[in-house]
MARKEPA-490506 format. One record per atom (N, C-alpha, C): x, y, z; residue in one letter. Coordinates in steps of 0.001 Angstrom, whole numbers, padded with zeros to 6 digits, always signed. Layout:
<atoms>
XYZa ...
</atoms>
This chain:
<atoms>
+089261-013941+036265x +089366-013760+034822x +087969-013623+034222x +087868-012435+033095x +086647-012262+032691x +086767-012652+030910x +085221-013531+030881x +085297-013848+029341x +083849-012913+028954x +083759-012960+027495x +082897-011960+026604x +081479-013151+026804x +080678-012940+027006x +079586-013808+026564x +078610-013373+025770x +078454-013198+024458x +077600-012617+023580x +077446-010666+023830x +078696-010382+024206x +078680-009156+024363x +078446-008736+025781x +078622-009707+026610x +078327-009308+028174x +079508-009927+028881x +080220-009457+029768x +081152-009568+030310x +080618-010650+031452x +081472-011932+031750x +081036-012728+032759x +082386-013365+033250x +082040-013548+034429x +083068-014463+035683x +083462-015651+034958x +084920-016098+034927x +085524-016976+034222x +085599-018048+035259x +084885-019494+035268x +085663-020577+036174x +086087-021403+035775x +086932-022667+036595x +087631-023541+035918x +086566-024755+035820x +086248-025940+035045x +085875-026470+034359x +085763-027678+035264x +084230-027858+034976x +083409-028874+036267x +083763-030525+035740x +084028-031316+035787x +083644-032803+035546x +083240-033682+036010x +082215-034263+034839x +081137-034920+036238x +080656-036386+035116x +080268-037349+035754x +080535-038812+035016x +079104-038693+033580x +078984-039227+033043x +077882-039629+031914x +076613-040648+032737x +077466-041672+033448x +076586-042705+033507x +074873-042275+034507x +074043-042154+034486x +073128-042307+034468x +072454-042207+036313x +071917-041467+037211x +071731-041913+038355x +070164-042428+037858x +070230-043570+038865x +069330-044625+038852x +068561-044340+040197x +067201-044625+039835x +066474-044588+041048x +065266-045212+040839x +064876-045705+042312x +064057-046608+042934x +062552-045677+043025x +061337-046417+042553x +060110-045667+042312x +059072-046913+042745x +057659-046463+043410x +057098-048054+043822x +055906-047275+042871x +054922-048207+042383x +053796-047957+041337x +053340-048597+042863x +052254-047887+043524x +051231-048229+044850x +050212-048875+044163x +050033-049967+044765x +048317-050173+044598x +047453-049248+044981x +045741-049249+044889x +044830-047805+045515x +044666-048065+046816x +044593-049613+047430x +044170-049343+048915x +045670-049028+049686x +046966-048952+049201x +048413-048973+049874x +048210-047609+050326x +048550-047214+052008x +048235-045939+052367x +049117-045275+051819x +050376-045302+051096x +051234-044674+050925x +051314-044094+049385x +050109-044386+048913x +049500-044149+047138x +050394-043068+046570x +050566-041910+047586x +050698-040841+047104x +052693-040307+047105x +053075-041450+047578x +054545-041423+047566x +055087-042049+046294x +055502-041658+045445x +056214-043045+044559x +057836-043424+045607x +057870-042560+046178x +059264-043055+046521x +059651-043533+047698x +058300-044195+048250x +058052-044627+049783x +057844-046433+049302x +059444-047369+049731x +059559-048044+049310x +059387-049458+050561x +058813-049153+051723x +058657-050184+052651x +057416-050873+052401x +056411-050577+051577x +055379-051352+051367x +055349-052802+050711x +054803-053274+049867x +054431-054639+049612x +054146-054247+048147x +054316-052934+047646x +053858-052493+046118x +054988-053217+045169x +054648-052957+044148x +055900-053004+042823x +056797-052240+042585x +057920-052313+042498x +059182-051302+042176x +059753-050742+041059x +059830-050045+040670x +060472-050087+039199x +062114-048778+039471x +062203-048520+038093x +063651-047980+038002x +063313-046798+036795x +063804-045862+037661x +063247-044783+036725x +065515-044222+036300x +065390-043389+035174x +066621-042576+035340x +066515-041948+033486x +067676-040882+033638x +067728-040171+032477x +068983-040362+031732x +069566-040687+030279x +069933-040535+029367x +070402-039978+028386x +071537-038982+028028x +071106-038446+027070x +069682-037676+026384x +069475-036838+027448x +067670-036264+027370x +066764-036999+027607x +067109-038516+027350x +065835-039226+027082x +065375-040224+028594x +064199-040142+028553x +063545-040855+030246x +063446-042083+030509x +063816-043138+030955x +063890-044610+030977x +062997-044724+031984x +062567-046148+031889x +061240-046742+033077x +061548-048268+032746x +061782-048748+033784x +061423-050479+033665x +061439-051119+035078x +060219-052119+035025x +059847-052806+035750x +061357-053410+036614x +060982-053865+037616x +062265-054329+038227x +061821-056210+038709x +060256-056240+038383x +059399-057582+038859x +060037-057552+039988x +059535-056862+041702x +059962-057325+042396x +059040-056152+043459x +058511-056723+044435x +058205-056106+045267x +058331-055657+046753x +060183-056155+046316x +061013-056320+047997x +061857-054901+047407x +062366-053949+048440x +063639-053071+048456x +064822-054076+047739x +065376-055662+048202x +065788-056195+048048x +066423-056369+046382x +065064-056663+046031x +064764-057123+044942x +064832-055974+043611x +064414-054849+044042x +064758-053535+043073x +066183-053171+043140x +066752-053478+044435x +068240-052514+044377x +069109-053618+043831x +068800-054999+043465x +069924-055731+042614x +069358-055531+041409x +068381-055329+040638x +068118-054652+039288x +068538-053475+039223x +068396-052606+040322x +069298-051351+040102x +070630-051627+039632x +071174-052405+040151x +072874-052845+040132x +073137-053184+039099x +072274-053804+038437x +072346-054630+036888x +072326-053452+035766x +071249-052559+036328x +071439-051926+035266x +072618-050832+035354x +073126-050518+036338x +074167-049406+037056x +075338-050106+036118x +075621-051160+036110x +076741-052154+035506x +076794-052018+034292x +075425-052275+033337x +075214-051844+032161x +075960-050736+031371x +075243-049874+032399x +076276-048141+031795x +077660-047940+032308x +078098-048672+033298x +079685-048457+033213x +080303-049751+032172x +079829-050750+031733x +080493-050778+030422x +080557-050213+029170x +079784-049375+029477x +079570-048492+028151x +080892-047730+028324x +081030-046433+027223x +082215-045222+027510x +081483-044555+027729x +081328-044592+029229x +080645-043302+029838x +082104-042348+030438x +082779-041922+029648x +084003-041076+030101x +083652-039788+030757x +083991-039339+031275x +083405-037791+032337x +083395-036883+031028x +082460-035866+031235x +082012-034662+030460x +082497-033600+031317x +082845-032380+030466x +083120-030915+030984x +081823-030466+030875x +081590-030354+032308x +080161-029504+032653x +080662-027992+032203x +079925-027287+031417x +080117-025711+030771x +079532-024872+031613x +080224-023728+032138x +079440-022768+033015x +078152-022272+032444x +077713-021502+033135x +075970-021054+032521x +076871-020281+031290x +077450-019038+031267x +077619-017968+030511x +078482-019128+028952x +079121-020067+028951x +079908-021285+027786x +078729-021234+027579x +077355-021927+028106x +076624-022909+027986x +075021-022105+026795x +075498-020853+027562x +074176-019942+026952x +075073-019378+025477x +076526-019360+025253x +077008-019233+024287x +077110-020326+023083x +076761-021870+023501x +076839-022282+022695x +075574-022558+021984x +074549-022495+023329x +072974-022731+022568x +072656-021394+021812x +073336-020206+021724x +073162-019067+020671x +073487-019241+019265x +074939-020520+019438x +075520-020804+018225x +074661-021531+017634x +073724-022607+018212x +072864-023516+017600x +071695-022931+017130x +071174-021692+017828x +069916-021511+017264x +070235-020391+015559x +071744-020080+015621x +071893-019217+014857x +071925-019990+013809x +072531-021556+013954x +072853-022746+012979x +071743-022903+012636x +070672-022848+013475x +069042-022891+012923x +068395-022627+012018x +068998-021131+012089x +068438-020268+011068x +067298-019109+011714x +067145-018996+013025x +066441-018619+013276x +066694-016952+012808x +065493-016014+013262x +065568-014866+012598x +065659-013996+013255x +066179-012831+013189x +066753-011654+014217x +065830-011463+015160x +064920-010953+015158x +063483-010668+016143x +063764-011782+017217x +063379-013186+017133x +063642-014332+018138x +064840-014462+018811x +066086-014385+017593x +067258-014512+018240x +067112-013171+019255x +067430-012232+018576x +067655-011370+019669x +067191-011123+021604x +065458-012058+021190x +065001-012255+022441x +065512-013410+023432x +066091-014617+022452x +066786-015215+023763x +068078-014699+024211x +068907-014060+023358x +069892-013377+023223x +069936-012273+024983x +068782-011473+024962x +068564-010661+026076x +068126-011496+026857x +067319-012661+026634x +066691-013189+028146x +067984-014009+028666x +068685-014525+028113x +069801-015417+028209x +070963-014607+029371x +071153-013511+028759x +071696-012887+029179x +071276-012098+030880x +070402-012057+031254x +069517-011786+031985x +069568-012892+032869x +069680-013920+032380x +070101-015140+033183x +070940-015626+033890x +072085-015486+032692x +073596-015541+032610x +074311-014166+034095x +073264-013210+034221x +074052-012163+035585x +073285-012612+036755x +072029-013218+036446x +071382-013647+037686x +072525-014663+038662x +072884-016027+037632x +073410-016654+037938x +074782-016164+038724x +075163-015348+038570x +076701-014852+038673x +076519-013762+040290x +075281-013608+040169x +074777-012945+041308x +074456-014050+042381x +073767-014744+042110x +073400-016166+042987x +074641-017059+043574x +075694-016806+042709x +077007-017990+042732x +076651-018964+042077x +075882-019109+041052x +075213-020400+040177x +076322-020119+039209x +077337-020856+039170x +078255-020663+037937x +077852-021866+036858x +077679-022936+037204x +077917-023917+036912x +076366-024513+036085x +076186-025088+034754x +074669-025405+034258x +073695-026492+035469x +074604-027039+036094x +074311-028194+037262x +074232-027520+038052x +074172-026290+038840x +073942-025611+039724x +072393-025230+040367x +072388-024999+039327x +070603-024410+038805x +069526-025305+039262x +069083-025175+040539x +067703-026045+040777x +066263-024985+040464x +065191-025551+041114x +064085-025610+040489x +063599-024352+041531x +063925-024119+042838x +064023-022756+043687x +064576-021686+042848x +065670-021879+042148x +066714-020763+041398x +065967-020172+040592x +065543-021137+039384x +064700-020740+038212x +062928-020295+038547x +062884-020696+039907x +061412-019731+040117x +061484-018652+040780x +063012-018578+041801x +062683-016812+041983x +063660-016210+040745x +063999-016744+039795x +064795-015966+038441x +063346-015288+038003x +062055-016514+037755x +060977-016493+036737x +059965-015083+037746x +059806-015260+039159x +059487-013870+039952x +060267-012723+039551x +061379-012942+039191x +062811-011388+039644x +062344-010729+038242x +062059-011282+037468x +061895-011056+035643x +060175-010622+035593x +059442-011406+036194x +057893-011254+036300x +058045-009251+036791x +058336-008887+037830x +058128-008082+038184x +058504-006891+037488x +058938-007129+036645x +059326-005603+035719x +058327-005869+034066x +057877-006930+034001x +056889-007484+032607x +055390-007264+033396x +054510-006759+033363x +053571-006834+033899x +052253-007617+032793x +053126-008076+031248x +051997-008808+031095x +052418-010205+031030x +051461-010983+031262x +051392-012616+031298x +052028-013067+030031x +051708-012664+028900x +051899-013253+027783x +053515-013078+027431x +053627-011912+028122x +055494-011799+027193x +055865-012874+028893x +055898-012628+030154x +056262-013797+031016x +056329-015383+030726x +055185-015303+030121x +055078-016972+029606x +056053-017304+028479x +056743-016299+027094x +057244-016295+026801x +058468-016317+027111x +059132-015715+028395x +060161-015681+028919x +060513-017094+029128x +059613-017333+030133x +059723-019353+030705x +059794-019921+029560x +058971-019794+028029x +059280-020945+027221x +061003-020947+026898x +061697-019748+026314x +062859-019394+026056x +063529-020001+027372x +063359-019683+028692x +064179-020669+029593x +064098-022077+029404x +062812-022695+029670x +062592-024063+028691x +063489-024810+028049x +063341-023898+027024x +064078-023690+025986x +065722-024569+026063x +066296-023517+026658x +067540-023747+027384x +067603-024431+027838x +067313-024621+028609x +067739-026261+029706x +067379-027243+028720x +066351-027449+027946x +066277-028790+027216x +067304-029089+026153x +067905-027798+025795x +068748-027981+025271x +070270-028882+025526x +070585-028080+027429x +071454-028973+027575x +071401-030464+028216x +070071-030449+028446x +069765-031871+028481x +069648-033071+027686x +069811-032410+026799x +069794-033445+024994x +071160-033171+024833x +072140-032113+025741x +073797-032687+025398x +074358-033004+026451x +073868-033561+027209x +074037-034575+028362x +074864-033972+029717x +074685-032428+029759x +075560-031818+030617x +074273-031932+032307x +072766-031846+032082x +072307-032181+033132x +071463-033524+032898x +071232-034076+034058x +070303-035384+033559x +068671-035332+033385x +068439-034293+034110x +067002-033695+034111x +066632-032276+034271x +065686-031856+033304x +065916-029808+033525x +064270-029522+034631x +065764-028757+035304x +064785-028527+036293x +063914-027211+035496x +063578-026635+034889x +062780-025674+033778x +061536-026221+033935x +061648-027947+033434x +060334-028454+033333x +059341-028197+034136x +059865-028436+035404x +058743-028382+036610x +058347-027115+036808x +058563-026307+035721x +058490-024444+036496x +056648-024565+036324x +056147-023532+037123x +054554-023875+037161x +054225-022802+035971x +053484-023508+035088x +052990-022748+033654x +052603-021824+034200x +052693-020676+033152x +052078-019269+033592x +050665-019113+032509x +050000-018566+033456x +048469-018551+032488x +048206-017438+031940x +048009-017422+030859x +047604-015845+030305x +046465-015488+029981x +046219-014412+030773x +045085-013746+030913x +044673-012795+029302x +043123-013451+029191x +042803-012770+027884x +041514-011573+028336x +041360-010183+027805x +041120-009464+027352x +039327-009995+026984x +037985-009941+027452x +037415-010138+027391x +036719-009125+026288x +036045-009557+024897x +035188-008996+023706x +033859-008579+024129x +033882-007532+024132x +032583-006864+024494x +031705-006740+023416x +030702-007596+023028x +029798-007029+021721x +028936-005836+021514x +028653-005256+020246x +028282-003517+020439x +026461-004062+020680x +026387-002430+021976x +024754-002637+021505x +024189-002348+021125x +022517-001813+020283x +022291-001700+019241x +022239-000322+019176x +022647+000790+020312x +022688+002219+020164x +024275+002156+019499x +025058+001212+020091x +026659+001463+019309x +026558+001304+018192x +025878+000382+018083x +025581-000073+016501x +025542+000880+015497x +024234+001323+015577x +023705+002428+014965x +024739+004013+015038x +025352+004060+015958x +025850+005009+016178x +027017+005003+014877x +027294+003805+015049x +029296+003033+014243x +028322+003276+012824x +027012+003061+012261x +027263+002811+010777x +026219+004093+010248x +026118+005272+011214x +025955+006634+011255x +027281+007144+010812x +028153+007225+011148x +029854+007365+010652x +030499+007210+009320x +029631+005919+008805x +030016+005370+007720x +029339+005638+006358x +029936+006066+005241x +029277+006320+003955x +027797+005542+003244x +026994+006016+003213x +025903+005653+002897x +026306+004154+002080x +027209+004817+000712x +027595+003272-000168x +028165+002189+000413x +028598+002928+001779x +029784+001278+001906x +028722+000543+003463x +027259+000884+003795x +026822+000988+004939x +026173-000769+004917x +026094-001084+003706x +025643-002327+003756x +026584-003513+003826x +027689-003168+003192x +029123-003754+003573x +029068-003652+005539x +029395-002478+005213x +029913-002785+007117x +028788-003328+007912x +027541-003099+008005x +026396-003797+008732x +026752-005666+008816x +026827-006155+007244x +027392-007381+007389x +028352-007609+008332x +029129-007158+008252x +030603-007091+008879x +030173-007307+010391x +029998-006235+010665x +029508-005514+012258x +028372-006989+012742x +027460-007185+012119x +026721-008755+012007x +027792-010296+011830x +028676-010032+011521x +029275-011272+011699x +030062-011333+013186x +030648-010281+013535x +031685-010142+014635x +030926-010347+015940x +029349-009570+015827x +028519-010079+017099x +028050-011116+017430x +028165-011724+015949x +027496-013522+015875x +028646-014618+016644x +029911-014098+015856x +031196-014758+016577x +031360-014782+018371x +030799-013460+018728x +031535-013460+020023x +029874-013044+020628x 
</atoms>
């Protein structure tokens, strides 16, 4: 079955459910001489433990005071207990193509303005067939491999840096979105490796250009532009 997604036809599936409550995990803060400094998640040492996990978008950290495996995984438990008394009732995970339809509805609720919309509108979409090509139906599907050969597959037809980097923020974008509505617990987007944009180096004139540029120019207006032409070489 095929549904409309902002004017693009996409693969219809049936509807993921997956719990609220929170995965919890075990992290050691190393001392500098512990050979294992460079692991947080290398937990046989003698270091401190703590408890890392995600929320509703938001990042939790707390000490567990304990520097046994022992000793972290019954604070794990405590807090694991915590969130199943809560109503953590299961959520309908939204396929990518629901999911990119509803963050269109929000940015439109925004107010944002045709020019922008329209660009996540196409990059979204661009996304939305990748996925369908990959078998990524699902917003939980999507790891951090997916979204860097998506961010290569897209690089190669943009040849400049600056609209690429733009692309990744608009993906960004997205995932943080559904991470603040609790459909993933962490966006893998974040970790994508910034793209650097390359600037266009200012060449200042030399004094044959100079002369040449305010040879061109009307005797009356020659003291105007000299200033001018004198400020821009001073700048750069």
């Amino acid at each position: 079955m095929w549904l409309n997604c902002d004017g693009y036809k996409i693969r219809r599936k049936e509807p993921r459910v997956i719990s609220t409550a929170p995965v919890v995990l075990i992290q050691v803060r190393h001392s500098r001489a512990c050979a294992h400094k460079d692991d947080a998640n290398y937990r046989r040492c003698n270091c401190w433990k703590h408890l890392v996990w995600h929320y509703h978008g938001k990042r939790y950290q707390v000490a567990t005071k304990s520097r046994t495996c022992a000793g972290a995984e019954k604070r794990k438990r405590e807090v694991e207990l915590e969130y199943e008394q809560k109503d953590n009732s299961p959520i309908e995970v939204p396929t990518v193509a629901n999911a990119v339809q509803s963050f269109l509805a929000a940015k439109r609720g925004e107010n944002v303005t045709k020019n922008p919309y329209g660009k996540y509108r196409r990059e979204l979409a661009e996304f939305v067939a990748f996925c369908e090509r990959r078998r990524l139906f699902f917003v939980n599907d999507a790891t951090l491999p997916d979204l860097a050969e998506y961010s290569l597959s897209r690089g190669e037809h943009c040849p400049s840096s600056q609209t690429r980097q733009a692309m990744q923020g608009r993906l960004r974008g997205f995932f943080r979105y559904l991470q603040e509505a609790g459909y993933i617990h962490k966006s893998p987007a974040a970790r994508l490796k910034a793209i650097k944009t390359e600037e266009t180096p200012v060449v200042s004139l030399t004094e044959e250009q100079y002369n040449s540029l305010l040879a061109t120019i009307p005797e009356a207006n020659q003291s105007a532009a000299s200033m001018s032409v004198d400020a821009f070489n001073a700048a750069h």
